[in-house]
C-alpha positions as CSV (number, residue, x, y, z in Angstrom):
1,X,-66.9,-13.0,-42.2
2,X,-69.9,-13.0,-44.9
3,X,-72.0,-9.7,-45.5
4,X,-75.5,-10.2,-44.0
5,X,-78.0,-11.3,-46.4
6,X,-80.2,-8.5,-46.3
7,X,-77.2,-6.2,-47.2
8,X,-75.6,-8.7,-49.5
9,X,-77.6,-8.5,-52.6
10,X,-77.8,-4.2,-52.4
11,X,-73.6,-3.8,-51.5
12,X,-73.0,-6.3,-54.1
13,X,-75.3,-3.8,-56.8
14,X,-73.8,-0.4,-56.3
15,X,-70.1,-2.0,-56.5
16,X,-70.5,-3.9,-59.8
17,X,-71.4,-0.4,-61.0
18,X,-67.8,0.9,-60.0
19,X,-65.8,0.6,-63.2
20,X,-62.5,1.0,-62.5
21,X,-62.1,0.7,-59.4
22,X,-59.6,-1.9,-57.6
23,X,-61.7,-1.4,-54.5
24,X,-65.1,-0.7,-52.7
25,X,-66.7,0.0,-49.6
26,X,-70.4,0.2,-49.0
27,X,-72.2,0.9,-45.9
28,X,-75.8,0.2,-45.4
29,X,-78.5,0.9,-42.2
30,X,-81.7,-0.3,-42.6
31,X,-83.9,0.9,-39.7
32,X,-81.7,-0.8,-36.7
33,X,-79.7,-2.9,-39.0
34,X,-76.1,-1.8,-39.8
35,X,-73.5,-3.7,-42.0
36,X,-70.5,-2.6,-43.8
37,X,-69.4,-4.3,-46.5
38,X,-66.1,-4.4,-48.6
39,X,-64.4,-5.5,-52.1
40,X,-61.2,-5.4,-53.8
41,X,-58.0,-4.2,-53.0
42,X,-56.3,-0.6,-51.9
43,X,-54.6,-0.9,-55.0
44,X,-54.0,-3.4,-57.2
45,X,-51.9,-5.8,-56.1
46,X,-52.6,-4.1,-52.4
47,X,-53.8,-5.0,-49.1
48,X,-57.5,-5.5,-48.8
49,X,-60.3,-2.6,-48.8
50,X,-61.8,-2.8,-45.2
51,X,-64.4,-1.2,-43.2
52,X,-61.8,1.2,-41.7
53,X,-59.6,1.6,-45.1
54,X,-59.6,5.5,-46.3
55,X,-61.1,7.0,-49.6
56,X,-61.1,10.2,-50.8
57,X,-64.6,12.4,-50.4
58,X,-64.4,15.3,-52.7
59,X,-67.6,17.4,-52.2
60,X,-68.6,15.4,-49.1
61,X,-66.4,17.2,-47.3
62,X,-69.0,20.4,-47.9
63,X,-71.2,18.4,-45.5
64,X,-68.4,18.3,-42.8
65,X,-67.9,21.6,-43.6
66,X,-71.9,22.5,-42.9
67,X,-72.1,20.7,-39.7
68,X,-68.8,23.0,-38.4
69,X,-71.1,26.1,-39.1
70,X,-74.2,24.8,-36.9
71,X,-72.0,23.7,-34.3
72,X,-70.3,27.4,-34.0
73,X,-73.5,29.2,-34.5
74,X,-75.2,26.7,-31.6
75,X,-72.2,27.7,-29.4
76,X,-72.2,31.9,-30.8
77,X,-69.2,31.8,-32.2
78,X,-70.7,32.9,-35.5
79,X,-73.9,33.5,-36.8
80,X,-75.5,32.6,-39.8
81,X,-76.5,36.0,-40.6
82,X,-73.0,36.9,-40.5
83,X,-71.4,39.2,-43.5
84,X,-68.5,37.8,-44.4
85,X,-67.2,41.3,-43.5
86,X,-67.0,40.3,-39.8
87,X,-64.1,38.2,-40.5
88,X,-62.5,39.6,-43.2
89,X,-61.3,43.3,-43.9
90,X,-63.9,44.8,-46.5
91,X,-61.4,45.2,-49.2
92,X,-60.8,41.4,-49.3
93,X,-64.6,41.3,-49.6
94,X,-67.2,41.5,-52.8
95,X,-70.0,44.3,-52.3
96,X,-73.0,43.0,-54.2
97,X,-76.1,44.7,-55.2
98,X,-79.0,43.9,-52.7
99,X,-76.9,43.1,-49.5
100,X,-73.9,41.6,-48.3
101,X,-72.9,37.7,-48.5
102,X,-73.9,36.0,-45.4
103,X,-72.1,32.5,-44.3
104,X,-75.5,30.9,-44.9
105,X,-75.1,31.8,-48.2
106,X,-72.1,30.5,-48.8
107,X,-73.6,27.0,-46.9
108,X,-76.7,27.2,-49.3
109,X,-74.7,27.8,-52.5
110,X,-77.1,31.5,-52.7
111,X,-73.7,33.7,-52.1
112,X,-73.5,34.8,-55.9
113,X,-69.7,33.4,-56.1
114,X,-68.9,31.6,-59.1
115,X,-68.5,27.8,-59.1
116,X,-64.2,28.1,-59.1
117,X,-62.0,31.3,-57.6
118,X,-61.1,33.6,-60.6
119,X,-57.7,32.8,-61.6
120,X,-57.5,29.0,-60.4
121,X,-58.5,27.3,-64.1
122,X,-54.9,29.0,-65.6
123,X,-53.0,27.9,-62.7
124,X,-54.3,24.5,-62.6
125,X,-53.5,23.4,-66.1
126,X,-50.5,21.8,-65.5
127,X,-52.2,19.6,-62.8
128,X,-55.2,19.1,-64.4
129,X,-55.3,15.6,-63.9
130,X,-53.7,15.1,-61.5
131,X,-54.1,17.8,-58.4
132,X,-55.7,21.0,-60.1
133,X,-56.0,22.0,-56.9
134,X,-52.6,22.2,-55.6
135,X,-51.0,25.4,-56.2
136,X,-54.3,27.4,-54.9
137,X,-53.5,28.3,-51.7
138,X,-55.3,30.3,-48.9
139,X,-53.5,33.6,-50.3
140,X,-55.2,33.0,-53.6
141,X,-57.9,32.4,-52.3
142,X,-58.3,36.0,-50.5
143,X,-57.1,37.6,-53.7
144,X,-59.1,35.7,-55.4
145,X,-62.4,36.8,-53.3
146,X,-61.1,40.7,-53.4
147,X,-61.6,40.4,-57.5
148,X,-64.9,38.8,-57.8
149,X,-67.9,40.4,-59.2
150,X,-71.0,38.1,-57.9
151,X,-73.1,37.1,-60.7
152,X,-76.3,37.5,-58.9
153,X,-77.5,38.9,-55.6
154,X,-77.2,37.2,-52.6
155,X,-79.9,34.5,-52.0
156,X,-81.7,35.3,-55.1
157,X,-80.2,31.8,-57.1
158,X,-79.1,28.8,-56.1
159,X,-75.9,28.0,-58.2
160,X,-73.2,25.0,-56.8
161,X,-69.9,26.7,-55.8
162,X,-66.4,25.3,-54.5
163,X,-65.4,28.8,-53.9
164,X,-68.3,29.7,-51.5
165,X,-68.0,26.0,-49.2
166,X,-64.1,26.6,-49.7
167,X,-64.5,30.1,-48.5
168,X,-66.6,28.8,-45.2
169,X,-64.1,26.5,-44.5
170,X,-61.5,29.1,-44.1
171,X,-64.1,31.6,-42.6
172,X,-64.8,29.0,-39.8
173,X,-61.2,28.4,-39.0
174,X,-60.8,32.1,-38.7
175,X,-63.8,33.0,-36.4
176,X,-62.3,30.8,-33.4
177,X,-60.2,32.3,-31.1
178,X,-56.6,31.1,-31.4
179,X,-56.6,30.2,-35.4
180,X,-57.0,26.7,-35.0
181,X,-57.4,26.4,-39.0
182,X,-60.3,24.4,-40.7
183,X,-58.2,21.0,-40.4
184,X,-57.3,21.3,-36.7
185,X,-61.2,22.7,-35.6
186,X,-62.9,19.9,-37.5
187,X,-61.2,17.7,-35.6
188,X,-61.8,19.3,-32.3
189,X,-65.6,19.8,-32.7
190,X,-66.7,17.5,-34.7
191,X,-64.3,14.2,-35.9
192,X,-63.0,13.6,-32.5
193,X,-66.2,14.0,-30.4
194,X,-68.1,11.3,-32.8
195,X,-65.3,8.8,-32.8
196,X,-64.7,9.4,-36.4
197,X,-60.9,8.2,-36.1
198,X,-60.2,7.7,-40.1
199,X,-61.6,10.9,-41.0
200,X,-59.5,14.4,-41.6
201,X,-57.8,16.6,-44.6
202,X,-54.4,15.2,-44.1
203,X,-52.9,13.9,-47.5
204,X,-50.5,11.8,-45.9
205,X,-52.1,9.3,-44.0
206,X,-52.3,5.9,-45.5
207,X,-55.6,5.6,-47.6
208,X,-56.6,3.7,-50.7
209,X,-55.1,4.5,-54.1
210,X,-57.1,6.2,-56.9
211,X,-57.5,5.3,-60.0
212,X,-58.7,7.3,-63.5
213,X,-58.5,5.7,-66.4
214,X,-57.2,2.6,-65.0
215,X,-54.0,5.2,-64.0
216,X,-53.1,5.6,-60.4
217,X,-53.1,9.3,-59.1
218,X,-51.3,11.1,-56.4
219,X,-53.0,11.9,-53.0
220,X,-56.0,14.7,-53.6
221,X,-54.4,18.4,-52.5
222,X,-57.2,21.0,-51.8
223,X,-55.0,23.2,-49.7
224,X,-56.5,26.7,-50.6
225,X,-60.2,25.2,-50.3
226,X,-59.8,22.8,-47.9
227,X,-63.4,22.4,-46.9
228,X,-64.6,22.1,-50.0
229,X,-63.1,19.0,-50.7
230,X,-60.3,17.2,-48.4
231,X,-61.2,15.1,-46.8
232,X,-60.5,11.3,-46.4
233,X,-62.9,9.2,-44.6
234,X,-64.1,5.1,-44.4
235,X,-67.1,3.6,-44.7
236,X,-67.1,3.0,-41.2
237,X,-66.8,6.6,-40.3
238,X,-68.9,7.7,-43.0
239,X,-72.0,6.0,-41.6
240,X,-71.4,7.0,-38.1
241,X,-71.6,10.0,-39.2
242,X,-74.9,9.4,-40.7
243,X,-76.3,7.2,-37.8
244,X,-75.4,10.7,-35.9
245,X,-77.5,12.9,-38.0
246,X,-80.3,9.8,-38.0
247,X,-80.1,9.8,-34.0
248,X,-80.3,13.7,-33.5
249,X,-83.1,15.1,-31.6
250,X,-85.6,16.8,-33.8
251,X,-86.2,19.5,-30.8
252,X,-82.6,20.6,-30.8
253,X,-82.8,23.1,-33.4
254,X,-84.7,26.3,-32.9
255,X,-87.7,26.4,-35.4
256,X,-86.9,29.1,-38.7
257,X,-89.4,29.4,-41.7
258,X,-88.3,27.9,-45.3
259,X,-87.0,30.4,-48.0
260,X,-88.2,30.0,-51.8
261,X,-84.9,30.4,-54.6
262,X,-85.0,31.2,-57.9
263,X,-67.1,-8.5,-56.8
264,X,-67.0,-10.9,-53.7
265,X,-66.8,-9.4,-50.2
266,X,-63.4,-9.7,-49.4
267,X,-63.8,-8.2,-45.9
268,X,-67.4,-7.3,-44.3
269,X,-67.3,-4.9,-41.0
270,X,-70.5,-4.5,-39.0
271,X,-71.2,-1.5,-37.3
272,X,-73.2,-1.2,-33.8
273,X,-74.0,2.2,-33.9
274,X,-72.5,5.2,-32.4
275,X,-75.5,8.0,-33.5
276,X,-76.3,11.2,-31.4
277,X,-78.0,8.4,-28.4
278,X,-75.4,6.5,-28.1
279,X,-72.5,9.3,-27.7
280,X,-71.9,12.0,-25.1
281,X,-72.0,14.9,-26.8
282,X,-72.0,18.8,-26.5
283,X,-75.1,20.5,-26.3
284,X,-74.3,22.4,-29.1
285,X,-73.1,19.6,-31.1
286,X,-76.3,17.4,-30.8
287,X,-78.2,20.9,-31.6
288,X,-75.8,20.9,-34.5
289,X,-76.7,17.7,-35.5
290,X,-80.3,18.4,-35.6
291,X,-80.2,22.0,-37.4
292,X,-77.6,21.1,-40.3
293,X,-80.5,19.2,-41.9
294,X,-82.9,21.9,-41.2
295,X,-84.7,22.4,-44.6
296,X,-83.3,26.5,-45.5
297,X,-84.7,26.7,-49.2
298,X,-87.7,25.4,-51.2
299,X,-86.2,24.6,-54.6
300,X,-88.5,25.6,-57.8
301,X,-90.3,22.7,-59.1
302,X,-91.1,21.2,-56.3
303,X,-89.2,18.4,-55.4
304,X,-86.4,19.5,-54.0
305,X,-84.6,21.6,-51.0
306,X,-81.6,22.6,-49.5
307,X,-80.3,22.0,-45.8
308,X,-77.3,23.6,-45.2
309,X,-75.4,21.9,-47.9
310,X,-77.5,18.6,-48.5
311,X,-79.4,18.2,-51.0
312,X,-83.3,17.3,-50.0
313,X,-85.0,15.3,-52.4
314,X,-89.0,15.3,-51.1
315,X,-90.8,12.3,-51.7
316,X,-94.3,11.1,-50.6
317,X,-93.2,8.1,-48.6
318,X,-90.7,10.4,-46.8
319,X,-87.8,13.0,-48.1
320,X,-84.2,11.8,-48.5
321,X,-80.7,13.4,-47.8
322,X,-78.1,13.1,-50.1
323,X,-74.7,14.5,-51.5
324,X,-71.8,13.2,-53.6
325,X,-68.3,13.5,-53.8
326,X,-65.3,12.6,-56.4
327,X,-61.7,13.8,-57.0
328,X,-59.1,12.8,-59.7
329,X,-59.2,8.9,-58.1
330,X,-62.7,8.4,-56.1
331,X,-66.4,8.8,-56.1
332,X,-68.1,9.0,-53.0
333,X,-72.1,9.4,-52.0
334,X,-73.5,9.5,-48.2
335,X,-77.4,9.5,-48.2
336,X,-80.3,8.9,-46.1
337,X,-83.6,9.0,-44.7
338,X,-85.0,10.2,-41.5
339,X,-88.6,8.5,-41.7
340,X,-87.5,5.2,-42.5
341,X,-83.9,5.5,-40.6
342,X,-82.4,4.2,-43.5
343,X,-78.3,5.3,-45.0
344,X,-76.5,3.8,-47.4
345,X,-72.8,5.0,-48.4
346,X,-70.9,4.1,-51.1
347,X,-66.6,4.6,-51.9
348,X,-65.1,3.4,-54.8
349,X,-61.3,4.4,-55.6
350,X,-61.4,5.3,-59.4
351,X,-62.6,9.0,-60.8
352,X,-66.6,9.6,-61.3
353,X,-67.6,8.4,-64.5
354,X,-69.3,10.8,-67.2
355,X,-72.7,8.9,-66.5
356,X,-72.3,8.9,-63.2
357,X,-73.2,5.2,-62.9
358,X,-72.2,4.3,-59.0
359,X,-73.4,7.2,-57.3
360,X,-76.8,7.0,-59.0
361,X,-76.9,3.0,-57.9
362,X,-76.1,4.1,-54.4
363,X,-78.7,6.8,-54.6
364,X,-81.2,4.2,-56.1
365,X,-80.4,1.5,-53.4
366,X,-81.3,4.5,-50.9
367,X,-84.5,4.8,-52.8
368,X,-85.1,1.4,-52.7
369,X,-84.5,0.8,-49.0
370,X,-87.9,1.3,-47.6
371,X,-89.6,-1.4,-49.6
372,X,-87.0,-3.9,-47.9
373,X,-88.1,-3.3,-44.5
């Protein structure tokens, strides 16, 4: 089955800019036009890449991670305001000048936490390129929380951090009655009630192979911050999730103010849509949907925001929602824009690239969108 020719020409763009890679997926919506389209193998010498084939998501996974929090705090479970004393004992917890750390600071990247748990660097050296990741586990992580000095009050900078999102994660799994874990409620409230099927953390579930350097790597292990950066997803899933967030009603989140901080398609899948309309869903997960993209911070400069972990780039012809992804074998980018109802996501199984070539095609094909209608 051919790609459609409206998607044809923009697929073909963003994966010819995937060095490396022995496969690609790229999903694109275009208003109420959906195609997903494909290229290369799982591996080489593999089975072909599919709509449903699984990639690894890196940092995506903080967006997973973001919509968890909304859909606890729209059900009470937690609050954003939370300290993150009210699930942990205060000696496992950081007491920073100007106020405690707050689980939308962790969701904003404004907690104060450094980028990486102190400690994990010297254990990872023997994995570093491979799974650096590995050895950290969720006692390390706790230790590594009861040492750390914040480097600025909380909310006063905006400064990207795997330890905060990794944190939340763990914070989530914690706040539910029963311990479900950040895996296991994930898929409760969010993967299974959106259909998202080849979507989770687990490592061991058949998926594409990565690729760095032209060298095949071992599954991605993120076991101590699991909802930073573990999970797996398709191209299929990837833009239902999308169409979701797309289909929300606006008048599901209660209004707050805005803060100030200092190749040749070897397989094509279409996809009919399975957005917030189309799906019976919670009432708190639709007002999830709706308030995880809820502007939180006005960035300086100008052109930029925060939602709950996705990055707001504001444009005249109407702002766009992006974030990226990539571990030691795959680069990953989900995007999109709400006045245009446009998406475009992009996996490719070999390590992000110092230029950072395919996820700023995929983000320019977003751009570029629009203008197509």
């Amino acid at each position: 089955m051919r790609a459609p020719e409206w998607a044809r020409g923009p697929a073909s763009a963003i994966a010819a800019s995937a060095r490396g890679a022995s496969g690609v997926a790229v999903a694109i919506r275009q208003g109420d036009r959906r195609a997903v389209v494909t290229y290369g193998r799982i591996a080489h010498g593999g089975a072909p890449v599919t709509a449903d084939t699984r990639f690894e998501t890196g940092s995506l996974t903080k967006c997973f991670t973001a919509l968890l929090l909304a859909e606890l705090a729209a059900r009470g479970e937690v609050s954003y305001g939370d300290p993150l004393t009210r699930l942990l004992p205060p000696d496992r917890v950081p007491a920073p000048r100007g106020g405690p750390i707050t689980l939308l600071h962790l969701a904003t990247h404004t907690s104060g936490l450094p980028r990486l748990p102190p400690g994990l660097l010297a254990g990872a050296a023997p994995r570093w390129f491979t799974n650096p990741y590995e050895g950290f586990r969720t006692d390390d992580l706790l230790r590594a929380l009861a040492r750390t000095r914040p480097f600025a009050r909380p909310g006063d900078r905006v400064r990207y951090s795997n330890f905060g999102v990794g944190l939340l994660g763990h914070l989530l799994g914690r706040a539910v009655p029963g311990r479900l874990g950040y895996g296991e409620l994930l898929a409760d409230r969010i993967l299974d009630p959106l259909g998202l099927h080849r979507t989770g953390c687990a490592p061991g579930l058949r998926q594409a192979t990565g690729y760095w350097h032209g060298r095949a790597r071992p599954p991605w292990r993120i076991p101590g911050l699991a909802g930073a950066g573990a999970i797996r997803s398709s191209a299929r899933d990837l833009l239902t999730l999308l169409d979701a967030l797309l289909d929300a009603p606006p008048d599901a989140s209660p209004d707050a103010p805005v803060a100030t901080s200092t190749g040749t398609g070897a397989d094509t899948g279409s996809n009919t849509g399975t957005g917030a309309d189309s799906l019976s869903l919670s009432a708190p997960l639709r007002a999830a949907l709706a308030d995880v993209v809820r502007p939180r911070l006005a960035l300086r400069g100008g052109t930029g925001r925060l939602a709950l972990v996705w990055n707001i780039r504001v444009r005249p012809d109407g702002d766009v929602y992006h974030h990226s992804g990539g571990t030691r074998g795959f680069t990953a980018f989900a995007g999109f824009g709400p006045r245009h109802r446009t998406a475009v996501v992009a996996l490719a199984n070999t390590a992000p690239s110092a230029d950072q070539r395919f996820i700023q095609s995929a983000y320019g094909t977003l751009l570029s969108l629009p203008g197509q209608l």
